[in-house]
N, C-alpha and C positions, 0 to 999 in steps of 0.2 A: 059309660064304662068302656075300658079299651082293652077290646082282645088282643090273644095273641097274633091271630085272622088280620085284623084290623092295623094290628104295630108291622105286620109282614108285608101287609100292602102298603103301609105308608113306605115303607124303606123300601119295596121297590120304585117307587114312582118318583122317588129320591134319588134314584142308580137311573131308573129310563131317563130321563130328562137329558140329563149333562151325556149319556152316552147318544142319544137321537141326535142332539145339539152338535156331538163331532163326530157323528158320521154325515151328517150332513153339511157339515163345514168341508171334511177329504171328499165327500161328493159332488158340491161344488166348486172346490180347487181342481178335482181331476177333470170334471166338464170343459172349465174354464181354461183346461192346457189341453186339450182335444185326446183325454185319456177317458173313455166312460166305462163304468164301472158295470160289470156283468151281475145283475143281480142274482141271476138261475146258479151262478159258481159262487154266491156269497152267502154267508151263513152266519150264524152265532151259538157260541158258545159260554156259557157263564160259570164259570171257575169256582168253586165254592168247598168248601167241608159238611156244609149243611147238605142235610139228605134229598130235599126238595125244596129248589131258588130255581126258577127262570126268568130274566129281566125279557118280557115279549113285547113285540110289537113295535122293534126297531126296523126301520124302513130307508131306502134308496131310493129314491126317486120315485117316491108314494109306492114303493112296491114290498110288500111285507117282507122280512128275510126269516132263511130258515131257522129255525131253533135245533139245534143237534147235543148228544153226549158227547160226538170225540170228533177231535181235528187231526189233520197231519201238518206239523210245522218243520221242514228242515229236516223231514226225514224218520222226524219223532209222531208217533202218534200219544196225543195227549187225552184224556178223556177229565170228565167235567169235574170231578176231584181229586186230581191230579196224581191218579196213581199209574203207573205204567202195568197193570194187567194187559189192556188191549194193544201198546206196543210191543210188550213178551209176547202173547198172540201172535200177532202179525210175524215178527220173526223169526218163530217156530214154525208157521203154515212157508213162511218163505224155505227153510233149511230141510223139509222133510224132502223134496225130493232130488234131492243135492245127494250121495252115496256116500259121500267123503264127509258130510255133516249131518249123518242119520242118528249117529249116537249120541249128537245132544238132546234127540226130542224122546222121550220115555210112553212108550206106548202101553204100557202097562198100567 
């Protein structure tokens, strides 16, 4: 009988494969052009609508990488269902102590 437990982990181990597969293909390209990849600054994140997916146990150079909710890409902070609550955060903690942009953050 096939749970739902059991259909969850088949489809992840469907998703780690191919993504192990090319990270470790850009990690050995980067070796291979004298570019190495910082594991401690590398992370993952897995993008979903679903309330609980993490694809774990992708690796750099046998080094496990982080698993995180939210990234900064470009300035954006994205979090792992892609809503912008924690970019609105961030730019509200950045504007409160600005004088001239106090009145967009509602402390009430």
């Amino acid at each position: 009988m096939v749970t739902a437990s059991t259909a969850n982990t088949a489809m992840l181990k469907l998703l780690t494969d191919p993504l192990q597969e090319a990270t470790t293909y850009a990690a050995d390209w980067s070796s291979d052009n004298q570019m190495l990849l910082n594991t401690t600054k590398s992370s993952t994140v897995t993008f979903t609508l679903k309330k609980s997916t993490s694809v774990e146990g992708i690796t750099i150079y046998d080094q496990p990488l982080m698993e995180c909710s939210t990234m900064k890409l470009l300035g954006v902070t994205l979090d792992q269902h892609m809503r912008f609550s924690a970019h609105i955060d961030t730019i509200i903690e950045q504007c409160r102590p600005m004088p001239t942009l106090s009145f967009l953050v509602n402390d009430s």
